[in-house]
C-alpha positions as CSV (number, residue, x, y, z in Angstrom):
1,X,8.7,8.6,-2.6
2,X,11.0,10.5,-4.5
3,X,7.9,12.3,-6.8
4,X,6.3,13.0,-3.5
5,X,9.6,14.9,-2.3
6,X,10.2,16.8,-5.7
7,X,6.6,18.0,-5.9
8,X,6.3,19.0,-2.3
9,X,9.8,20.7,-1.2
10,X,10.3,22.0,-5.4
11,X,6.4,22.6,-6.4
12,X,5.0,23.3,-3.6
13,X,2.5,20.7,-4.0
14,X,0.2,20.1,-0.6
15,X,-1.1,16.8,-1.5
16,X,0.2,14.0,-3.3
17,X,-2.5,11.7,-4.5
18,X,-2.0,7.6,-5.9
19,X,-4.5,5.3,-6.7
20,X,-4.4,1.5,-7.9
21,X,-6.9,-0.9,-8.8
22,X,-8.1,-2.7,-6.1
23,X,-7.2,-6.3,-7.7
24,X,-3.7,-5.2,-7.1
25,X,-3.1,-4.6,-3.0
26,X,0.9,-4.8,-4.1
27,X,0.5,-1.6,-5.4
28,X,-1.3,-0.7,-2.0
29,X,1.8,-1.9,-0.4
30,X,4.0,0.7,-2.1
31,X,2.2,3.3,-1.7
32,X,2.1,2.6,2.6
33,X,6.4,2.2,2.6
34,X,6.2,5.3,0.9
35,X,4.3,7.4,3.8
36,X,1.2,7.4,1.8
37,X,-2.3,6.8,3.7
38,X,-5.4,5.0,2.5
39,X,-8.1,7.8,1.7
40,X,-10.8,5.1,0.3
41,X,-12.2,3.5,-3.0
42,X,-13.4,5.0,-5.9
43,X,-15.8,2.3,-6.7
44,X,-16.1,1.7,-10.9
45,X,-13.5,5.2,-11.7
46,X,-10.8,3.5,-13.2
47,X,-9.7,1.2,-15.8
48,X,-7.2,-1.6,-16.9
49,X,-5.8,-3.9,-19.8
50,X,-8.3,-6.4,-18.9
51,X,-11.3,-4.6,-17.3
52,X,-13.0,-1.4,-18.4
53,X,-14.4,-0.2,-15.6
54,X,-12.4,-1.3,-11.6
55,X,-12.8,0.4,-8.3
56,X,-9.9,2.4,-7.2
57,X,-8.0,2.7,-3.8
58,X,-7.1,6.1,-3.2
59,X,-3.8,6.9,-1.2
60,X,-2.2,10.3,0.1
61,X,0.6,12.4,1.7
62,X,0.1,15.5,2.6
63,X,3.0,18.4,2.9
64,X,2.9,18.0,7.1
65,X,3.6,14.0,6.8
66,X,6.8,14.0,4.4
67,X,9.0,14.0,7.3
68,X,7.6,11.5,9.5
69,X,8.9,8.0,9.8
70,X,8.1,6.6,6.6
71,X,7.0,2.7,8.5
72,X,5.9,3.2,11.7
73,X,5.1,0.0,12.1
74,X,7.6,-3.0,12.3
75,X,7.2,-5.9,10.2
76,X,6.5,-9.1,11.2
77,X,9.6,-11.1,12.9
78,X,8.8,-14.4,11.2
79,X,8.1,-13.5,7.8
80,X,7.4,-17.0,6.5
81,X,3.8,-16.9,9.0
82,X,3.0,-13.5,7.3
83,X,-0.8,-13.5,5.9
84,X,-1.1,-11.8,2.4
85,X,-3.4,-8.8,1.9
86,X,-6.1,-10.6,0.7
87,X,-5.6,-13.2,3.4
88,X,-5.9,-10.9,6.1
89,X,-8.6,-8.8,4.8
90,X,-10.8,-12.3,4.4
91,X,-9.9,-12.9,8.0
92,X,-11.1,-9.4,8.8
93,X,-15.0,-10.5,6.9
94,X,-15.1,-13.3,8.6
95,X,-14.6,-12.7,11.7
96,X,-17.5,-11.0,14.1
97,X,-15.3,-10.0,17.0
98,X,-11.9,-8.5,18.1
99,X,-10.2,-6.1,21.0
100,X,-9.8,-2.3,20.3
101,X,-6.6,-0.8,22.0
102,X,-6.6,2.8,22.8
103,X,-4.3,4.8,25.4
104,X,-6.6,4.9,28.6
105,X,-6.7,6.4,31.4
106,X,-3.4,8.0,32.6
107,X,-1.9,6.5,29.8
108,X,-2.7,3.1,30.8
109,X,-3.4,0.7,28.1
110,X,-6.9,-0.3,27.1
111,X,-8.1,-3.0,25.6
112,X,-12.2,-3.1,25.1
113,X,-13.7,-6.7,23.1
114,X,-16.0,-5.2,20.4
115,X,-17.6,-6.6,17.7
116,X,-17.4,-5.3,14.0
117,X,-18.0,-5.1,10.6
118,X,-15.8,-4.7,7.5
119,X,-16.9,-2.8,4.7
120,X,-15.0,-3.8,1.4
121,X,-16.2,-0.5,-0.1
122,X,-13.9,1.7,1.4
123,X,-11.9,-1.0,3.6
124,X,-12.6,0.4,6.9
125,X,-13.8,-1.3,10.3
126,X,-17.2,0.1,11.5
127,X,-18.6,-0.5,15.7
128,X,-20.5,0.7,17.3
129,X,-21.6,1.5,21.1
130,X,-23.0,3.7,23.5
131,X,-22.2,7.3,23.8
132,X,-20.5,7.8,27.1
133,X,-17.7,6.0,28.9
134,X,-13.9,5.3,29.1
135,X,-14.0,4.1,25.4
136,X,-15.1,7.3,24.4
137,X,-13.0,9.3,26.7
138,X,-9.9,7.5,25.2
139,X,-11.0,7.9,21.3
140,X,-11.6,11.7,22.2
141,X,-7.9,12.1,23.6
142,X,-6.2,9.7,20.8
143,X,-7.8,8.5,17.8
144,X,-5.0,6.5,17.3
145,X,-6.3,2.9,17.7
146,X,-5.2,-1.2,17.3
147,X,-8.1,-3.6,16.2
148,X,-7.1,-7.2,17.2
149,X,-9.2,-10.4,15.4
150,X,-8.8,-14.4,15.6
151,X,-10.1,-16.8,12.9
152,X,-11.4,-20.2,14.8
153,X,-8.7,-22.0,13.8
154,X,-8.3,-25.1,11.9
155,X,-6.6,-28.8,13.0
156,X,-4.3,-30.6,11.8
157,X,-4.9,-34.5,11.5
158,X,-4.8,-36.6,14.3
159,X,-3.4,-33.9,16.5
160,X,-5.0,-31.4,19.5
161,X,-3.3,-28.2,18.4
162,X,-4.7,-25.7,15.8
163,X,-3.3,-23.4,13.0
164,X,-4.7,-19.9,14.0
165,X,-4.5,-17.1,11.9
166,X,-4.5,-13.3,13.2
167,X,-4.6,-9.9,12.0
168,X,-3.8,-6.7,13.8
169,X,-5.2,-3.3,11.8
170,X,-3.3,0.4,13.1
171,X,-5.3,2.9,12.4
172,X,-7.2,6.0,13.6
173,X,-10.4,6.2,14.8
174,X,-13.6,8.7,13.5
175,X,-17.3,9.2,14.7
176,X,-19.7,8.6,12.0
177,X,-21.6,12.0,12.8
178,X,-24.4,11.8,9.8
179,X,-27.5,10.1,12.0
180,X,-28.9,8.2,8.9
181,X,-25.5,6.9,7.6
182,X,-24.5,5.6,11.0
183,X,-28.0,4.0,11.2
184,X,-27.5,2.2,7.8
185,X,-23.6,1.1,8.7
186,X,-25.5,0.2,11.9
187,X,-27.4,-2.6,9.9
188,X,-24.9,-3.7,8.0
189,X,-23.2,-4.5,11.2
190,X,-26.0,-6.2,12.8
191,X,-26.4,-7.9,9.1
192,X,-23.4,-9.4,10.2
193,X,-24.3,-11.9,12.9
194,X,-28.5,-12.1,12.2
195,X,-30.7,-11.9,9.3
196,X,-33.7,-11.1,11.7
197,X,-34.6,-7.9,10.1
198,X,-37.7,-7.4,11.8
199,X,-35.2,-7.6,15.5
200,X,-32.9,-5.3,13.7
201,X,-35.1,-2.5,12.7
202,X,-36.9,-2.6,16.4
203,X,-33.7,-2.5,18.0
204,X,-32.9,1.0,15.8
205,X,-35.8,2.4,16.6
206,X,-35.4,1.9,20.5
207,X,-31.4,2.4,20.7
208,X,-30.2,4.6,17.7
209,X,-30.6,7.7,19.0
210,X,-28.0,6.5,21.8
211,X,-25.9,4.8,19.7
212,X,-22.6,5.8,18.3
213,X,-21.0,4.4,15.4
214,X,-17.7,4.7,14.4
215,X,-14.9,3.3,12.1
216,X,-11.1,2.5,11.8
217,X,-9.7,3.8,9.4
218,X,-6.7,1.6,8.7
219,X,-3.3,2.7,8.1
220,X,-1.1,-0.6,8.3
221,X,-2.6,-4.4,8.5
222,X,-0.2,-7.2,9.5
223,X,-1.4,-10.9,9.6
224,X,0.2,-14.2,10.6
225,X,-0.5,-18.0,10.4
226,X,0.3,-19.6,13.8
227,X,0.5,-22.9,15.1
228,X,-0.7,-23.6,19.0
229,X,1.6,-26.0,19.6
């Protein structure tokens, strides 16, 4: 935080750029408390002690950002349930569907069930829907967004009650405006609950010209383990 301060109030600097080796979220985790954004992965451009050749995360502040809050998201009140990373990023693969929250109408709350598909390429959330309605509306006023997911649980012996675990991603919202990269992200989505490729490429030739695709881009995940009872 402090290099970011020096070389953008002293230098003059615009942009301050980090990046880690994906293998090490910690390092992610810095970078976040110290007002720094996700940009994406650098897949194979970096290097370690014990690998050659690792993807990269890529975070940044620009000039504009260095006085905002630098967490402006609150941490989890029981600390102990927290999910790691890793943890929360598998619940994220595995699961197929979630609620998006967006500001609404009149600034009314809304919540809209979606399903999704996260890439681990460049760790963002990718939908997709039609082109017109309140969804759309809200993304177009706010691109500020919350993605909600639930794993299915698992039991504990002998009892009715489950251990659950969540994961809530902040991020902002952006239209995938390239038709043949929205196509392909479409498939990977689809990819994701049938391996009917035949169904796949017949519903993209019938639908794809009205369908949008879009991703959240996340700026702060937080995870928990929760017991029922």
């Amino acid at each position: 935080r402090a290099v970011s301060e020096y070389l953008i109030r002293e230098v003059d600097f615009r942009q301050v750029i980090a990046e880690h080796d994906v293998m090490n979220p910690n390092s992610g985790a810095v970078m976040r408390k110290a007002g720094m954004r996700k940009e994406g992965v650098l897949r194979r451009s970096g290097s370690n002690n014990s690998n050659p050749c690792c993807d990269l995360a890529v975070y940044s502040i620009l000039d504009e950002e260095l006085d905002q809050p630098r967490n402006a998201f609150r941490p989890l009140a029981r600390s102990r349930q927290a999910l790691s990373e890793e943890e929360a990023i598998s619940v994220l693969q595995g699961a197929k569907r979630g609620v998006l929250s967006l500001t609404g109408d009149q600034g009314w709350p809304y919540g809209v069930p979606l399903n999704h598909w996260y890439n681990p390429e460049d760790g963002k959330l990718y939908f997709h829907g039609g082109r017109l309605g309140h969804r759309i509306d809200a993304m177009a006023r706010d691109p500020r967004a919350s993605y909600c997911v639930l794993d299915d649980g698992t039991a504990d012996e002998h009892d009715w009650s489950l251990w659950f675990r969540s994961v809530i991603v902040f991020g902002r919202l952006e239209i995938i405006e390239n038709h043949e990269k929205a196509m392909a992200l479409t498939r990977q989505l689809s990819l994701h609950f049938t391996d009917d490729e035949k169904y796949i490429d017949r519903e993209i030739q019938n639908a794809g010209q009205r369908t949008l695709c879009f991703a959240l881009v996340p700026e702060h995940i937080s995870g928990k383990r929760v017991h029922e009872k």
